[in-house]
N, CA and C of each residue as an Amber inpcrd file, in Angstrom:
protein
   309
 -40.5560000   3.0900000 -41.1180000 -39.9420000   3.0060000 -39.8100000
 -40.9520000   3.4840000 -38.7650000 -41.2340000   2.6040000 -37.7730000
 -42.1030000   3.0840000 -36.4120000 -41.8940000   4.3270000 -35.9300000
 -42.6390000   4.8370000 -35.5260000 -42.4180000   6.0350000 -34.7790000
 -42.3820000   5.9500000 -33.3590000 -41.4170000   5.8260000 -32.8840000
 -40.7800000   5.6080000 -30.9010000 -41.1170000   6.9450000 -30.0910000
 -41.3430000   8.2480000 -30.7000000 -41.2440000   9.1230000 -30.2600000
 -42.4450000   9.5920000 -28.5680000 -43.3740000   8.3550000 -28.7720000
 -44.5260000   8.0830000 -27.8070000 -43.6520000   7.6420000 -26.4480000
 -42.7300000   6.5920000 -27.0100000 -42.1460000   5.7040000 -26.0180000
 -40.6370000   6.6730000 -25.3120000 -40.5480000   7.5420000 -26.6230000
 -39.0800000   8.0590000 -25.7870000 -39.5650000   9.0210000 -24.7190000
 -40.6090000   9.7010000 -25.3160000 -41.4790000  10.7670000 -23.9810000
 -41.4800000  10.4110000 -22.6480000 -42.3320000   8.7780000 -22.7540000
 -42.5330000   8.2840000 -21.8290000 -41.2690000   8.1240000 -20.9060000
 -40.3680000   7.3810000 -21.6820000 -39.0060000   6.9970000 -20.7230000
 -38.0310000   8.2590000 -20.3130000 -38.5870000   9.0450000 -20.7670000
 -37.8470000  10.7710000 -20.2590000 -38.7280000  10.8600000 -19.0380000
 -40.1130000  11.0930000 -19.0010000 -41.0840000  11.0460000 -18.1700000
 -40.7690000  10.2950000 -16.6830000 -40.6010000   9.1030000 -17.0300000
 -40.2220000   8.3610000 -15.8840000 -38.9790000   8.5350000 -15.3790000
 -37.8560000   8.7600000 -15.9360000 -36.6240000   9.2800000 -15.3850000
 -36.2170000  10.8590000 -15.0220000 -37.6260000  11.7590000 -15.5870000
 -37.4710000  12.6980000 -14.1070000 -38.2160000  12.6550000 -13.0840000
 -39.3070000  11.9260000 -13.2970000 -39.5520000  11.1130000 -11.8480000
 -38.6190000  10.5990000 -10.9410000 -38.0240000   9.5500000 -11.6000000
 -36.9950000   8.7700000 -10.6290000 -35.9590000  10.0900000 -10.2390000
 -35.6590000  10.8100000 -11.2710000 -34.7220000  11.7510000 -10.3720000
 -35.3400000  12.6180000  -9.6140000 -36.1790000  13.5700000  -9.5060000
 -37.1190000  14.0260000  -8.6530000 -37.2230000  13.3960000  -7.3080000
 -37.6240000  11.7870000  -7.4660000 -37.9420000  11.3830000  -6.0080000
 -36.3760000  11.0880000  -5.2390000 -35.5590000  10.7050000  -5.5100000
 -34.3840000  10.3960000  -4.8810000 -33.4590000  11.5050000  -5.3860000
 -32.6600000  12.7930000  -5.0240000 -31.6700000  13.3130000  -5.2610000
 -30.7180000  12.9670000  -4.2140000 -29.9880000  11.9830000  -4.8570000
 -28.3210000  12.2340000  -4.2210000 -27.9660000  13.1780000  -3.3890000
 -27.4920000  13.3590000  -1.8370000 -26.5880000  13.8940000  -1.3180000
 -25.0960000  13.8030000  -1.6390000 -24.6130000  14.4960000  -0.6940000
 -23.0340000  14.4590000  -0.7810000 -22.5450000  13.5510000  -0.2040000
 -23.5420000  13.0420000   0.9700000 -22.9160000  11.3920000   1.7200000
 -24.0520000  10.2340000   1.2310000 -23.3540000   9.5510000   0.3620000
 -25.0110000   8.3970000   0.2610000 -25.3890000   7.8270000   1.7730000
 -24.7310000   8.0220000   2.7380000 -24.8430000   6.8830000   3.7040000
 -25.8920000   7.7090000   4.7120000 -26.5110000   9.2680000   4.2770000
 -27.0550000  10.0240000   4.8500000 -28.5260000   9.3390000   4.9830000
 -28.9980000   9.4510000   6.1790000 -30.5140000   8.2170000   6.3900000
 -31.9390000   9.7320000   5.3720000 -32.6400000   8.6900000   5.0720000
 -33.4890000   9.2570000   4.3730000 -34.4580000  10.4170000   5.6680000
 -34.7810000  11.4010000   5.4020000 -35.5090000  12.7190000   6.1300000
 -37.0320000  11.4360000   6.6570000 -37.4810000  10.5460000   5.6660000
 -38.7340000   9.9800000   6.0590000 -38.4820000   9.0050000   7.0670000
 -37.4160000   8.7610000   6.6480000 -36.9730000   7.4210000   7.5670000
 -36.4780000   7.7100000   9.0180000 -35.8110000   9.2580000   9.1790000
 -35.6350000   9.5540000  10.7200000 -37.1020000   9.8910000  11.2600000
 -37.6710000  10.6080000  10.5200000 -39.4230000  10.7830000  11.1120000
 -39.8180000   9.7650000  11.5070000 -39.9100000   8.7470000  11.1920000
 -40.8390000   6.8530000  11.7630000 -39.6320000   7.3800000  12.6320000
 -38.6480000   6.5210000  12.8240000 -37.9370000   6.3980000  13.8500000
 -37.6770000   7.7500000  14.7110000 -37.7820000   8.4760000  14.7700000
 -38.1630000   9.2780000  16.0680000 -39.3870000   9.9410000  16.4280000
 -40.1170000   9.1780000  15.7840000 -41.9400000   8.9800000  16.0180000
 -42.2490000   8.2810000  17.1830000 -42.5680000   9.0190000  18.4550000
 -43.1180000   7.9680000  19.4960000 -43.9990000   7.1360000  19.3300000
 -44.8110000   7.3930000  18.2960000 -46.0390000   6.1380000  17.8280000
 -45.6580000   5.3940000  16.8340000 -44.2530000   5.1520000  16.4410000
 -44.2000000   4.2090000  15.1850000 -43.8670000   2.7570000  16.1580000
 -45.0320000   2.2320000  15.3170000 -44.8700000   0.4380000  15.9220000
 -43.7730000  -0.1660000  15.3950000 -43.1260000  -0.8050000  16.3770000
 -41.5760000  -1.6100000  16.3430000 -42.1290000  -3.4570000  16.0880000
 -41.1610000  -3.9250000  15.2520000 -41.0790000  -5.6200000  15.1210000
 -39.7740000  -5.6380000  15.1800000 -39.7890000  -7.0510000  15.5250000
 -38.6040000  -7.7520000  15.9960000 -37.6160000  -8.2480000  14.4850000
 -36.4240000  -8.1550000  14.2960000 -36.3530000  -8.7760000  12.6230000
 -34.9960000  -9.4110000  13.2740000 -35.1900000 -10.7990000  12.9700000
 -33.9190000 -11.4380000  13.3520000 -33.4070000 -12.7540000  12.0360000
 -32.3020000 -12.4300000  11.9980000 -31.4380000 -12.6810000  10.9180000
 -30.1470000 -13.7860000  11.2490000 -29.7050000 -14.4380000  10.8200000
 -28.5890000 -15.4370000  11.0610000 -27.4520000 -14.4540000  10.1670000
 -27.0550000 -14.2780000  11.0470000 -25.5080000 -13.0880000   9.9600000
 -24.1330000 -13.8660000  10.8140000 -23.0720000 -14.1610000   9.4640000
 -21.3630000 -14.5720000  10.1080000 -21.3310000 -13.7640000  11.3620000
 -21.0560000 -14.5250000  12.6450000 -20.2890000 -13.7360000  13.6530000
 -19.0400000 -12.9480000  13.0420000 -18.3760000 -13.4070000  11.9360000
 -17.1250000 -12.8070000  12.0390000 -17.3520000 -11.5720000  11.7450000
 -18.4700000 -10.7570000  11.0740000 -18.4500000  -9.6570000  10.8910000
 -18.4780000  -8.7490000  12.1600000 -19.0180000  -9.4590000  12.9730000
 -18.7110000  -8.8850000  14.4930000 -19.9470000  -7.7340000  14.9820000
 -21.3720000  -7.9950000  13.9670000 -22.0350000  -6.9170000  14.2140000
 -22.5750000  -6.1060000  15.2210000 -22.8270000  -7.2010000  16.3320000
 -23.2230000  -6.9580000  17.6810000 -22.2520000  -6.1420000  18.5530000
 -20.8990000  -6.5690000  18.6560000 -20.0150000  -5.7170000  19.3690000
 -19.5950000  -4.5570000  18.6980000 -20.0760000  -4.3640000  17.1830000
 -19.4570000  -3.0970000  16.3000000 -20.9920000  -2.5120000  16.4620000
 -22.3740000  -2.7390000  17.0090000 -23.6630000  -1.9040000  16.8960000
 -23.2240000  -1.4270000  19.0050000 -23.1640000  -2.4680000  19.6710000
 -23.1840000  -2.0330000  21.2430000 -22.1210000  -0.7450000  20.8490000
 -20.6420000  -0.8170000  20.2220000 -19.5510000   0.2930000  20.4510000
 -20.2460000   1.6900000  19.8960000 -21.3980000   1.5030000  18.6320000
 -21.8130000   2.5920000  17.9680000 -22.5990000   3.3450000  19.0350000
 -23.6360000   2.5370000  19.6480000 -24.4810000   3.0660000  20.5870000
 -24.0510000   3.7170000  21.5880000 -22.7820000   3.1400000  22.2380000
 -22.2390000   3.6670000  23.1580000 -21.4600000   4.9330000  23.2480000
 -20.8720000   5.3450000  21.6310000 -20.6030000   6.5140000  21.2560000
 -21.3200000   7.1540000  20.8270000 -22.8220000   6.6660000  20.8060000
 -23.4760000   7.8360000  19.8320000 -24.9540000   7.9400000  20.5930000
 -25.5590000   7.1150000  21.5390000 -26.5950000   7.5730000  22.4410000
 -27.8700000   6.5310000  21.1090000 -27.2850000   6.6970000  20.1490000
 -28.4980000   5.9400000  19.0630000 -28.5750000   4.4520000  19.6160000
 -30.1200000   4.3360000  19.7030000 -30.7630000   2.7980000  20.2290000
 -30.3600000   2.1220000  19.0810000 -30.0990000   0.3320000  19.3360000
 -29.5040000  -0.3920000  18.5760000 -30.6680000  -0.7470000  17.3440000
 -31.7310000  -0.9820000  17.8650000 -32.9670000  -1.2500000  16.5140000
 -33.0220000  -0.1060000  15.7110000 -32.9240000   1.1500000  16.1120000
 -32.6820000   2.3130000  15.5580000 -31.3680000   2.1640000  13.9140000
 -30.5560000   1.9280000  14.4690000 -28.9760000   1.9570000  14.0730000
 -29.4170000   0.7970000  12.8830000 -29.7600000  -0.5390000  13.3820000
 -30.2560000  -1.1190000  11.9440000 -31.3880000  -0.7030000  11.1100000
 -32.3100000  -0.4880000  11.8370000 -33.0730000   0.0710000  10.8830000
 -32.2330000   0.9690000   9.5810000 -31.6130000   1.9500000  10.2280000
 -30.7710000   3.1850000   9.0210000 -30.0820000   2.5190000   8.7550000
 -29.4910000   1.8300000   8.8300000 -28.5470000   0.9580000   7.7390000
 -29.0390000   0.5120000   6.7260000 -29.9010000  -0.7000000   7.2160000
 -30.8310000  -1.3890000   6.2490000 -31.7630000  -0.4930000   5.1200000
 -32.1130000   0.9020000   5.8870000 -33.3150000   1.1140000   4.7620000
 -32.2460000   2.1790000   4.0510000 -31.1620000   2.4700000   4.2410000
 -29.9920000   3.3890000   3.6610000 -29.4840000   2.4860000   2.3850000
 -29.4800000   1.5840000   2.2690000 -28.7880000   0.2410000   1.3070000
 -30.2680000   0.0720000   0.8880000 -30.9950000  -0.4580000   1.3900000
 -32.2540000  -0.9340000   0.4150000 -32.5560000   0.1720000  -0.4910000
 -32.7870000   1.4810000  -0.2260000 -33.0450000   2.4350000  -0.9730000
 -31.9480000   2.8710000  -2.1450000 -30.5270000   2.7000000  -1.5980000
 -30.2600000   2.8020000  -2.2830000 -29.7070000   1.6960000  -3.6140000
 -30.1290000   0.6800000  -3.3590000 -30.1540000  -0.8020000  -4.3490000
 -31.9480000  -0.1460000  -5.2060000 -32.5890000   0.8860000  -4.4950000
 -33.6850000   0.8690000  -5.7020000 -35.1010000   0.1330000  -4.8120000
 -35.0990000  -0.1610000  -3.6670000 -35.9370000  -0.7440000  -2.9150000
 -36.8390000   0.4600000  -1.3790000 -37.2270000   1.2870000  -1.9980000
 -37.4170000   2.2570000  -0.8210000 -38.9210000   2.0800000  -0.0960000
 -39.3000000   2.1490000   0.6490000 -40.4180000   1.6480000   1.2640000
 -41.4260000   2.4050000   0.7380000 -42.9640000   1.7700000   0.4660000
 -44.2640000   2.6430000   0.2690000 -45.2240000   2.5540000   1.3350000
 -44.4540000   3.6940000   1.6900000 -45.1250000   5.1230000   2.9520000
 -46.7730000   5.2990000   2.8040000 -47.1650000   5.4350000   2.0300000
 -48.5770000   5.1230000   1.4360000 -49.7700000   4.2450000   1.6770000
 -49.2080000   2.8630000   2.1620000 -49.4970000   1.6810000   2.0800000
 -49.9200000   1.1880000   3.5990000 -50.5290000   0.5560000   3.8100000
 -50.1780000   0.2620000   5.5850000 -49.3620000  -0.8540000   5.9020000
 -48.8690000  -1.0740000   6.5300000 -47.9070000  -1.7660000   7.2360000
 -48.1790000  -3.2550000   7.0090000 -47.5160000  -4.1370000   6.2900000
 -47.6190000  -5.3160000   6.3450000 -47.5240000  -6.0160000   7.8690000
 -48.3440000  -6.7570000   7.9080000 -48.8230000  -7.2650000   9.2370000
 -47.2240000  -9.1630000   9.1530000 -46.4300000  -8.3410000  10.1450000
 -45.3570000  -9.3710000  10.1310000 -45.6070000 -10.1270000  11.1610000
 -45.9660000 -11.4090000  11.0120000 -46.1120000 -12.3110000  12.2660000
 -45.0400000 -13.8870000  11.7150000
C-alpha cells in the first residue's frame, strides 16, 4: 500500500493557509480591512466597469437610496459588494501584482 502520508501533510499545509488568510467574521457581508484601504486611498486609480444588469432588480435607485443614507460614493458601494461576494465565492484579488491595464 502507497504511502499518502507526503500528500496528507501537504493538504493540512494548505488548509491552514487557506484558514489563516481568510478568517470569518461574525457578518460575512463585512468589506475586507484591504479593500477599505484602496478605496479610501486618495491615490487609488478608479475604472469605469459597466455591466447590463435586469432593471427589475432596481440597482440604481436601491445604490442612489444607499448613498443618500449613508454619505458612501456609489463606485465605492459597488466596489464592496462585488469584492465582498468575489472573495467570498474564493476569488480575492492579488494585491501583489500590478494592476491589470483595463482598456
Amino acid at each position: 500500500m502507497p504511502d499518502h502520508s507526503h500528500y496528507a501533510r501537504r493538504l493540512r499545509d494548505i488548509a491552514d493557509a487557506l484558514d489563516a488568510e481568510s478568517q470569518p467574521g461574525d457578518d460575512p457581508l463585512t468589506p475586507h480591512a484591504e479593500t477599505l484601504d484602496i478605496i479610501n486611498s486618495r491615490r487609488t486609480k478608479r475604472g469605469q466597469l459597466n455591466y447590463a444588469v435586469p432593471n427589475q432588480l432596481q440597482f440604481q435607485r436601491r445604490i442612489r437610496r444607499y448613498n443618500a443614507d449613508t454619505d458612501i460614493p456609489h463606485g465605492d458601494i459597488v466596489a464592496l459588494a462585488l469584492d465582498t461576494w468575489l472573495r467570498a465565492k474564493g476569488y480575492p484579488p492579488d494585491l501583489n501584482s500590478p494592476p491589470a491595464d483595463v482598456s
